[in-house]
C-alpha positions in Angstrom: 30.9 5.5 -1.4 30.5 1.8 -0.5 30.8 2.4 2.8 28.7 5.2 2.9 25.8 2.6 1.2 26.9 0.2 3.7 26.2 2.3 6.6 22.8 3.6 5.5 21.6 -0.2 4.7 22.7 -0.9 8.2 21.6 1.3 10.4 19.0 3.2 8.2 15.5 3.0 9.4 13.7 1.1 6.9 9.4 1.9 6.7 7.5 -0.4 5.1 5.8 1.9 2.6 3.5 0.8 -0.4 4.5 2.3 -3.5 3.1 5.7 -5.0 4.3 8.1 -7.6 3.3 11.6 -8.6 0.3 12.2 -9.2 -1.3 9.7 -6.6 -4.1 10.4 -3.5 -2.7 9.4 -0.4 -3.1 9.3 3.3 -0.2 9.7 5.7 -0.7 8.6 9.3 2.0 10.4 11.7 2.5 10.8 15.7 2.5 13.8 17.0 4.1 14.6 20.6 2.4 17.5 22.6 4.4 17.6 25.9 4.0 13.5 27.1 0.8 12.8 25.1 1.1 11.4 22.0 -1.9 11.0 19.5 -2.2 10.1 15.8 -2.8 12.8 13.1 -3.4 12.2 9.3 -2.7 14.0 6.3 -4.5 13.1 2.6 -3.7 14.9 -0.1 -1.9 14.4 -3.9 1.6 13.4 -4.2 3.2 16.6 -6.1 6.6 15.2 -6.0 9.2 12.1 -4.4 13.0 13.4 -4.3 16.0 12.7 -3.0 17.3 8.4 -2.9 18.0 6.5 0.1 18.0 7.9 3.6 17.6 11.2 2.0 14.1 10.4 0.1 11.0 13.0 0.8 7.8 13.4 -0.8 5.7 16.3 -0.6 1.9 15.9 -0.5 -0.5 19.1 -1.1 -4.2 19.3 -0.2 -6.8 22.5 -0.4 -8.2 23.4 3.2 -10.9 25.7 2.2 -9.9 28.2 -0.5 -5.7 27.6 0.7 -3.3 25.1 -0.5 -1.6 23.7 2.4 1.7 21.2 1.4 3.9 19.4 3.7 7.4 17.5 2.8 7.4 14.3 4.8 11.1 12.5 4.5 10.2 8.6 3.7 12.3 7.2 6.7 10.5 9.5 9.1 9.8 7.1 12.1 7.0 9.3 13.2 5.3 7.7 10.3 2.6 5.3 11.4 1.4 4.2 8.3 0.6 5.2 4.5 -2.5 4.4 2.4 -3.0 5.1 -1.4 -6.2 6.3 -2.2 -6.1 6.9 -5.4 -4.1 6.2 -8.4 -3.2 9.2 -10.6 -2.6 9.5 -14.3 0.3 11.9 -14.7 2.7 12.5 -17.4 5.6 14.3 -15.2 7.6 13.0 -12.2 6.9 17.0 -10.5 3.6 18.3 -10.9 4.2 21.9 -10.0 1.7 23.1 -12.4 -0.9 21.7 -10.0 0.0 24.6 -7.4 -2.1 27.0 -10.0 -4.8 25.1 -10.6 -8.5 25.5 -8.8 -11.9 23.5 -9.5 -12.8 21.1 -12.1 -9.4 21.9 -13.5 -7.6 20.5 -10.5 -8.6 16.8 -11.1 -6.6 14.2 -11.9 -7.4 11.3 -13.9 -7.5 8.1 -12.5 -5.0 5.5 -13.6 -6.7 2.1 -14.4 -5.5 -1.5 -13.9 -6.1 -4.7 -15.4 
Protein backbone atom coordinates (compact mmCIF):
# COMPACT_ATOMS: atom_id res chain seq x y z
CA UNK A 1 0.00 0.00 0.00
CA UNK A 2 2.98 2.36 0.43
CA UNK A 3 3.98 2.03 -2.78
CA UNK A 4 0.84 2.34 -4.24
CA UNK A 5 0.69 6.09 -2.10
CA UNK A 6 4.04 6.55 -3.33
CA UNK A 7 3.27 6.20 -6.91
CA UNK A 8 0.09 8.39 -6.83
CA UNK A 9 2.06 11.32 -4.87
CA UNK A 10 4.57 11.04 -7.61
CA UNK A 11 3.21 10.99 -10.66
CA UNK A 12 -0.45 12.01 -9.76
CA UNK A 13 -1.55 15.19 -11.28
CA UNK A 14 -2.03 17.57 -8.59
CA UNK A 15 -4.83 20.75 -9.33
CA UNK A 16 -4.70 23.50 -7.25
CA UNK A 17 -8.32 23.45 -6.08
CA UNK A 18 -9.83 25.75 -3.31
CA UNK A 19 -11.69 23.91 -0.79
CA UNK A 20 -15.61 23.21 -0.99
CA UNK A 21 -17.92 20.76 0.73
CA UNK A 22 -21.46 19.73 0.12
CA UNK A 23 -23.71 21.93 0.00
CA UNK A 24 -21.58 24.81 -1.69
CA UNK A 25 -22.26 26.99 -5.20
CA UNK A 26 -19.55 26.56 -7.45
CA UNK A 27 -18.19 27.26 -10.82
CA UNK A 28 -16.10 24.79 -12.72
CA UNK A 29 -14.09 26.07 -15.74
CA UNK A 30 -13.19 23.04 -18.14
CA UNK A 31 -11.68 22.64 -21.88
CA UNK A 32 -13.40 21.23 -24.16
CA UNK A 33 -11.80 19.69 -27.53
CA UNK A 34 -14.11 19.79 -30.74
CA UNK A 35 -11.84 18.29 -33.47
CA UNK A 36 -8.37 20.84 -33.15
CA UNK A 37 -10.31 23.78 -31.56
CA UNK A 38 -10.29 24.06 -28.05
CA UNK A 39 -12.49 26.57 -26.06
CA UNK A 40 -13.43 27.01 -22.46
CA UNK A 41 -16.87 25.96 -21.02
CA UNK A 42 -18.25 26.51 -17.43
CA UNK A 43 -20.43 24.70 -15.24
CA UNK A 44 -22.09 26.41 -11.83
CA UNK A 45 -24.20 24.63 -9.89
CA UNK A 46 -24.42 23.07 -5.97
CA UNK A 47 -21.92 20.58 -4.76
CA UNK A 48 -24.38 17.43 -4.08
CA UNK A 49 -21.55 15.27 -3.11
CA UNK A 50 -17.24 14.76 -3.01
CA UNK A 51 -16.25 10.84 -2.98
CA UNK A 52 -13.67 8.83 -3.50
CA UNK A 53 -9.70 9.90 -1.74
CA UNK A 54 -6.72 10.58 -3.73
CA UNK A 55 -6.35 10.10 -7.39
CA UNK A 56 -9.70 8.62 -7.29
CA UNK A 57 -11.64 11.84 -5.77
CA UNK A 58 -14.88 13.18 -7.84
CA UNK A 59 -17.49 15.53 -6.98
CA UNK A 60 -20.63 15.84 -8.55
CA UNK A 61 -22.22 19.34 -9.10
CA UNK A 62 -26.15 19.60 -10.04
CA UNK A 63 -27.85 22.74 -11.50
CA UNK A 64 -31.62 23.26 -12.96
CA UNK A 65 -31.67 24.21 -16.77
CA UNK A 66 -35.19 25.29 -17.10
CA UNK A 67 -37.63 22.95 -15.43
CA UNK A 68 -34.60 19.79 -15.68
CA UNK A 69 -31.96 18.95 -13.28
CA UNK A 70 -28.83 18.46 -15.15
CA UNK A 71 -25.61 16.85 -12.86
CA UNK A 72 -22.22 16.09 -13.94
CA UNK A 73 -19.46 14.04 -11.87
CA UNK A 74 -16.12 15.89 -12.54
CA UNK A 75 -12.98 13.66 -11.03
CA UNK A 76 -10.82 16.39 -8.95
CA UNK A 77 -7.53 15.55 -10.85
CA UNK A 78 -9.21 16.07 -14.19
CA UNK A 79 -6.58 18.13 -16.15
CA UNK A 80 -9.19 19.49 -18.37
CA UNK A 81 -10.00 21.47 -15.40
CA UNK A 82 -9.06 25.16 -15.85
CA UNK A 83 -10.08 26.49 -12.78
CA UNK A 84 -12.80 26.36 -9.81
CA UNK A 85 -14.48 29.26 -8.11
CA UNK A 86 -16.77 28.99 -4.97
CA UNK A 87 -19.70 31.04 -5.11
CA UNK A 88 -21.34 30.44 -2.39
CA UNK A 89 -20.96 28.86 0.93
CA UNK A 90 -23.72 26.39 1.88
CA UNK A 91 -25.10 25.39 5.24
CA UNK A 92 -25.65 21.71 5.14
CA UNK A 93 -25.97 19.12 7.74
CA UNK A 94 -25.00 15.85 5.55
CA UNK A 95 -21.79 15.05 3.56
CA UNK A 96 -24.50 13.71 0.40
CA UNK A 97 -27.38 15.82 -0.21
CA UNK A 98 -29.45 13.49 -2.29
CA UNK A 99 -32.58 14.80 -0.91
CA UNK A 100 -31.85 17.95 -3.01
CA UNK A 101 -32.59 15.88 -6.28
CA UNK A 102 -36.54 16.19 -5.13
CA UNK A 103 -36.72 19.49 -4.28
CA UNK A 104 -38.11 22.56 -6.64
CA UNK A 105 -38.58 26.38 -5.77
CA UNK A 106 -38.28 28.21 -2.56
CA UNK A 107 -37.68 24.84 -1.15
CA UNK A 108 -34.55 24.19 -3.10
CA UNK A 109 -32.45 26.97 -1.33
CA UNK A 110 -29.79 26.56 0.72
CA UNK A 111 -28.73 28.59 3.55
CA UNK A 112 -25.74 30.45 3.41
CA UNK A 113 -22.95 29.65 5.80
CA UNK A 114 -21.53 32.74 7.56
CA UNK A 115 -17.94 33.66 8.65
CA UNK A 116 -16.44 35.72 11.04
Amino acid sequence: MDLLKYIEDEFGSKNDLPSFQAGDTITVYYEIKEGKKVRTQFFRGVVIQRKGVGNTETFTIRKMSGTIGVERIFPVNLPAIQKIEVNKRGKVRRARIYYFRELTGKKARIKERMYK
